[in-house]
TIMIGU-20061 format. One record per atom (N, C-alpha, C): residue in one letter; atom name; x, y, z. Coordinates in steps of 0.05 Angstrom, whole numbers. Atoms other than C-alpha are relative to their C-alpha. Layout:
// TIMIGU-20061
+------+------+--------+--------+--------+
! type ! atom !   east !  north !     up !
+------+------+--------+--------+--------+
!    a !   CA !      X !      Y !      Z !
...
+------+------+--------+--------+--------+
This chain:
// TIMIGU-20061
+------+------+--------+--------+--------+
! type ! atom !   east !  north !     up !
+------+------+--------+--------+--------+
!    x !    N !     11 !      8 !     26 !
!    x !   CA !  -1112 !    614 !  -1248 !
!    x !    C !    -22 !     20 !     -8 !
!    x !    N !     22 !    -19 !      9 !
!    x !   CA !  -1160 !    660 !  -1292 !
!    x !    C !     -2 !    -11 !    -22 !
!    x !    N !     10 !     10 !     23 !
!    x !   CA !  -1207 !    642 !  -1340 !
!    x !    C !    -14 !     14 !    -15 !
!    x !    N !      2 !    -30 !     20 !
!    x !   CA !  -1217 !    691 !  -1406 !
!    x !    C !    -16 !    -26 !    -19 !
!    x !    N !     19 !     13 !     25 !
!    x !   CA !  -1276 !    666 !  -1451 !
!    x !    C !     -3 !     22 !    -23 !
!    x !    N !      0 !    -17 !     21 !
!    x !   CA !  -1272 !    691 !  -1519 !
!    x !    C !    -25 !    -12 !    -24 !
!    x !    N !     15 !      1 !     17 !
!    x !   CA !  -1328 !    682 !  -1575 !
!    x !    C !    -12 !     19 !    -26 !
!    x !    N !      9 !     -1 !     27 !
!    x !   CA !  -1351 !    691 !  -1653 !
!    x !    C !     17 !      4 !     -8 !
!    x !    N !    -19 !     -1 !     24 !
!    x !   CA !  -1309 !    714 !  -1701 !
!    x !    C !     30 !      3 !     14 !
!    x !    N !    -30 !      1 !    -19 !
!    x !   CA !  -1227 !    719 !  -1668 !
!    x !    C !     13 !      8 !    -32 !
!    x !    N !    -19 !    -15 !     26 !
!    x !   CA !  -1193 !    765 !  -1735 !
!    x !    C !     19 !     23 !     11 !
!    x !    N !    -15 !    -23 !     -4 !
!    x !   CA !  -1147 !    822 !  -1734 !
!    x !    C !    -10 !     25 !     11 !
!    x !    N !     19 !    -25 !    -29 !
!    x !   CA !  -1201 !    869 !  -1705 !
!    x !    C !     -3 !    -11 !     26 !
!    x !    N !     -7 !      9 !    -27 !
!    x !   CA !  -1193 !    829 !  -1644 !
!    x !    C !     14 !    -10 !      6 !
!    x !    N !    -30 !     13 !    -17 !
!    x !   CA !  -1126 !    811 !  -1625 !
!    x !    C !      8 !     22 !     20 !
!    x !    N !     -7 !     -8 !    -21 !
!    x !   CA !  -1118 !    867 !  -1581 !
!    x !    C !    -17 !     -5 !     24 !
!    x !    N !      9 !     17 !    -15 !
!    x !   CA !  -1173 !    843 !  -1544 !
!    x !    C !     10 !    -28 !     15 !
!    x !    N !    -17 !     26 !    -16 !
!    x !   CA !  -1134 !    773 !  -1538 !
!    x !    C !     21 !     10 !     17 !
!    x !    N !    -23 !     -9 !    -17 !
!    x !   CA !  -1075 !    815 !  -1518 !
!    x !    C !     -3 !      3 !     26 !
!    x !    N !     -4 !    -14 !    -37 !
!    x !   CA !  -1107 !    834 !  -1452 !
!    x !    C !      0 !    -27 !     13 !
!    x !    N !     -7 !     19 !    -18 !
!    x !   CA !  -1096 !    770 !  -1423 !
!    x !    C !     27 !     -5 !     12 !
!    x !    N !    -19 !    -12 !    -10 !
!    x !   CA !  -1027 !    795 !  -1420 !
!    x !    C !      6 !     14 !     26 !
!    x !    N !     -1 !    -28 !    -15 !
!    x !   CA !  -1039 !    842 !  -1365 !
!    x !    C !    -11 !    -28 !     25 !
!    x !    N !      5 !     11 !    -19 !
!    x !   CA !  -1073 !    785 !  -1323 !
!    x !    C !     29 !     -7 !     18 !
!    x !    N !    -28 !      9 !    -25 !
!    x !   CA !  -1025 !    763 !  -1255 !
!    x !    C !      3 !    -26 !      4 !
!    x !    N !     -1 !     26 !    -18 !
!    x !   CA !  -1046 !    690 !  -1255 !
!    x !    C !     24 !    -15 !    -12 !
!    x !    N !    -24 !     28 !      7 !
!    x !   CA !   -991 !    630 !  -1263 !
!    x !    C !    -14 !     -6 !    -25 !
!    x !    N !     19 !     16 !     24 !
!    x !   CA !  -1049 !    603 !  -1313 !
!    x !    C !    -13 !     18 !     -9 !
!    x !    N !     30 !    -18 !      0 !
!    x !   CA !  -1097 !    637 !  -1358 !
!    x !    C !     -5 !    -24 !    -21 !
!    x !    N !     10 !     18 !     20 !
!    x !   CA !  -1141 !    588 !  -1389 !
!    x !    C !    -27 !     17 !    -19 !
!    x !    N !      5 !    -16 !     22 !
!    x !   CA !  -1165 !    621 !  -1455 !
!    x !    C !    -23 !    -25 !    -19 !
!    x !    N !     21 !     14 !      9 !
!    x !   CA !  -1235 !    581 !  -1471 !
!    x !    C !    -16 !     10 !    -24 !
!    x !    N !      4 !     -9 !     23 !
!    x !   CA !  -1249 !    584 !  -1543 !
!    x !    C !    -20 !    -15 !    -12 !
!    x !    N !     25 !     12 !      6 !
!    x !   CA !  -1316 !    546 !  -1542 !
!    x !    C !    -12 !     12 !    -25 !
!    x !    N !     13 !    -14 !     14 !
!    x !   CA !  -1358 !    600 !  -1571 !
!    x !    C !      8 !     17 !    -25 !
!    x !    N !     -5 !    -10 !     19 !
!    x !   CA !  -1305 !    615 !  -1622 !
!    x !    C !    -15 !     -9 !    -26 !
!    x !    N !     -4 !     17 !     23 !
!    x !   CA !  -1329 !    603 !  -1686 !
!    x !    C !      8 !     11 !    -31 !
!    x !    N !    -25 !     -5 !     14 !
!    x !   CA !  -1272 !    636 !  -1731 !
!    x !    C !     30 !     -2 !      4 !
!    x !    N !    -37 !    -11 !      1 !
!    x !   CA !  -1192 !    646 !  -1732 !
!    x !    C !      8 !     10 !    -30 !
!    x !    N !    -14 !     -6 !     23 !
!    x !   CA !  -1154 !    684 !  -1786 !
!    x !    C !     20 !     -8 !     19 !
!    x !    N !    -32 !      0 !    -11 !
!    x !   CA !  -1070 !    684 !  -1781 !
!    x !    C !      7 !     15 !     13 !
!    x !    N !     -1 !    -16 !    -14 !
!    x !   CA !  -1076 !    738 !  -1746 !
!    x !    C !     -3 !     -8 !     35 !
!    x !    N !     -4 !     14 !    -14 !
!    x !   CA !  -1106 !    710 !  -1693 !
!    x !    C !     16 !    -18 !      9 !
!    x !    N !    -25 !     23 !     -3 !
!    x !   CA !  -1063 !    648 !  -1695 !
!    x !    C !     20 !     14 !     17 !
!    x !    N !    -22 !     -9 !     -8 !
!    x !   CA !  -1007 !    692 !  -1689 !
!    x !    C !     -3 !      9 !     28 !
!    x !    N !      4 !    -12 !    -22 !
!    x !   CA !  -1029 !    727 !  -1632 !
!    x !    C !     -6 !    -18 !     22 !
!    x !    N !     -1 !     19 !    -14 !
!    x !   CA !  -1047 !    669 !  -1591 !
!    x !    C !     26 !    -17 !     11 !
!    x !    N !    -23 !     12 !     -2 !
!    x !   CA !   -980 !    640 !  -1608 !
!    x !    C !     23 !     33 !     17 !
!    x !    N !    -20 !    -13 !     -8 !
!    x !   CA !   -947 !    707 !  -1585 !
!    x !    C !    -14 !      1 !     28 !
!    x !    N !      8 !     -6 !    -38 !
!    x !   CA !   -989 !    714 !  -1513 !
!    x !    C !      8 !    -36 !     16 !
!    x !    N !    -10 !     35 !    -19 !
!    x !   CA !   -960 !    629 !  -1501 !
!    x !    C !     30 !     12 !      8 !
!    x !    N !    -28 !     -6 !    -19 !
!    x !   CA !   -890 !    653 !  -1507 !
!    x !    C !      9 !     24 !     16 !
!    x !    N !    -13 !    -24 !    -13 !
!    x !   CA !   -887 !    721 !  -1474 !
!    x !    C !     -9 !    -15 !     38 !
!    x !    N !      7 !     -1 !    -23 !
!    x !   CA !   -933 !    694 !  -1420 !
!    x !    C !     16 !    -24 !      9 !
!    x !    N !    -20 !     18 !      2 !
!    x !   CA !   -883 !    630 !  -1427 !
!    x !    C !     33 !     12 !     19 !
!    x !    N !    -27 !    -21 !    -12 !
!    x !   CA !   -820 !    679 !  -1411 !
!    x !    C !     -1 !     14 !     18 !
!    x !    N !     22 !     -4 !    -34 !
!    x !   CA !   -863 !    705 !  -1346 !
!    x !    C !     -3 !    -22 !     16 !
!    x !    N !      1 !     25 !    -24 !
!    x !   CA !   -860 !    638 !  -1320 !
!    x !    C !    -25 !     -6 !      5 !
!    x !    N !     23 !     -5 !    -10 !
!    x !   CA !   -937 !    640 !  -1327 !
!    x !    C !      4 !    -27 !    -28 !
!    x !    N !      9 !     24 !     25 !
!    x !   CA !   -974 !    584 !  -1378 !
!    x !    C !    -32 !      9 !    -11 !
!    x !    N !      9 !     -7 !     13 !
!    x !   CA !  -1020 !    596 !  -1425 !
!    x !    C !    -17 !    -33 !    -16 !
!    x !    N !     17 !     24 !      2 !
!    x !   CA !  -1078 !    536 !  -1433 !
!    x !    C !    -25 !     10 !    -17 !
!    x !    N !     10 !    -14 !     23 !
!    x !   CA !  -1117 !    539 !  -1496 !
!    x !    C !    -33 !    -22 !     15 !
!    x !    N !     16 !     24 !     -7 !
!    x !   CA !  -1197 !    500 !  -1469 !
!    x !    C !    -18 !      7 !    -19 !
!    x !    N !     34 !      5 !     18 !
!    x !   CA !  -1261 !    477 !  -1509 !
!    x !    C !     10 !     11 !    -26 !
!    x !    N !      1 !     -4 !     33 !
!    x !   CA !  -1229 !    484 !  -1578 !
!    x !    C !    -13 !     -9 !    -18 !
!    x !    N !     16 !     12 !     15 !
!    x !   CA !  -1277 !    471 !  -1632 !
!    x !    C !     23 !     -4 !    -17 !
!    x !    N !    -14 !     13 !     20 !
!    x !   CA !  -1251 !    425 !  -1680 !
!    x !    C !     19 !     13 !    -27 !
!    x !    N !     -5 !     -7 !     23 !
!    x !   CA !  -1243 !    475 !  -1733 !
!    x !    C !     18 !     21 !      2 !
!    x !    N !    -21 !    -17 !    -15 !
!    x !   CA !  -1202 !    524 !  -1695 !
!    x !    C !     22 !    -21 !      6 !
!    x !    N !    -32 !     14 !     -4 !
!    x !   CA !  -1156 !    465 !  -1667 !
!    x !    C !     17 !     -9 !    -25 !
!    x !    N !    -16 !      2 !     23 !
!    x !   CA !  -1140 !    444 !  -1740 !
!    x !    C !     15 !     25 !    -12 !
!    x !    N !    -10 !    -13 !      7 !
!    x !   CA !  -1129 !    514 !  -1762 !
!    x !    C !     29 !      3 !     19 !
!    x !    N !    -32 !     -3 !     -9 !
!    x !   CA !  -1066 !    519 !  -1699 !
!    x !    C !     13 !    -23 !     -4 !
!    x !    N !    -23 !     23 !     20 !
!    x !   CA !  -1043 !    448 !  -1726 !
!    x !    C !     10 !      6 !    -25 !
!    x !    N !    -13 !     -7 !     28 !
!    x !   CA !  -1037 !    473 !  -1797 !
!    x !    C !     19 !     22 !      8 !
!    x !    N !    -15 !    -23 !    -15 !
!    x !   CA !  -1001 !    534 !  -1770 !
!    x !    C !     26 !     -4 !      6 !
!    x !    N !    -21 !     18 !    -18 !
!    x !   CA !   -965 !    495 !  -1719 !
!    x !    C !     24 !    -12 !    -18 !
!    x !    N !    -18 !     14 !     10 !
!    x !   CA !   -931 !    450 !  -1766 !
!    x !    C !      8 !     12 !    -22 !
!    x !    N !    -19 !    -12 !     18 !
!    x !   CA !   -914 !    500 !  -1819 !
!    x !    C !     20 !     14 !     11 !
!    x !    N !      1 !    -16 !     -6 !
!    x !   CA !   -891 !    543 !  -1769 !
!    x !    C !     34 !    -13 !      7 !
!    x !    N !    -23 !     18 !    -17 !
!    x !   CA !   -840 !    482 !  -1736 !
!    x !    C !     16 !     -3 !    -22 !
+------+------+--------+--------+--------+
């Protein structure tokens, strides 16, 4: 398991930053988004693309400490998305 803390703003100038959790080896990476306090779609997206690659690696991808305003933004997302 490995645990990647990310904080303030999470936009399109930092998704390759999210990307490197890609590169980790664990089964788990739990991706603690306490101290976020933004998301654009960009983000979104990019979160949703490091669940299923690291998904198709047989690895899992655990989102912790989401502030409220970030978990509604991947519900709205989520359910346009389904």
């Amino acid at each position: 398991m490995q645990h990647v803390c990310i904080s303030g703003r999470v936009d399109a100038a930092r998704c390759q930053e999210l990307l490197s959790v890609l590169e980790l080896p664990a089964q788990t990476v739990h991706l603690d988004l306490e101290q976020v306090t933004f998301v654009d779609h960009h983000a979104i997206d990019t979160i949703r693309q490091i669940d299923q690659q690291l998904s198709h690696r047989n690895q899992r991808l655990e989102l912790r400490h989401v502030p409220d305003a970030v978990r509604l933004a991947l519900e709205i997302t989520t359910r346009r998305y389904a």
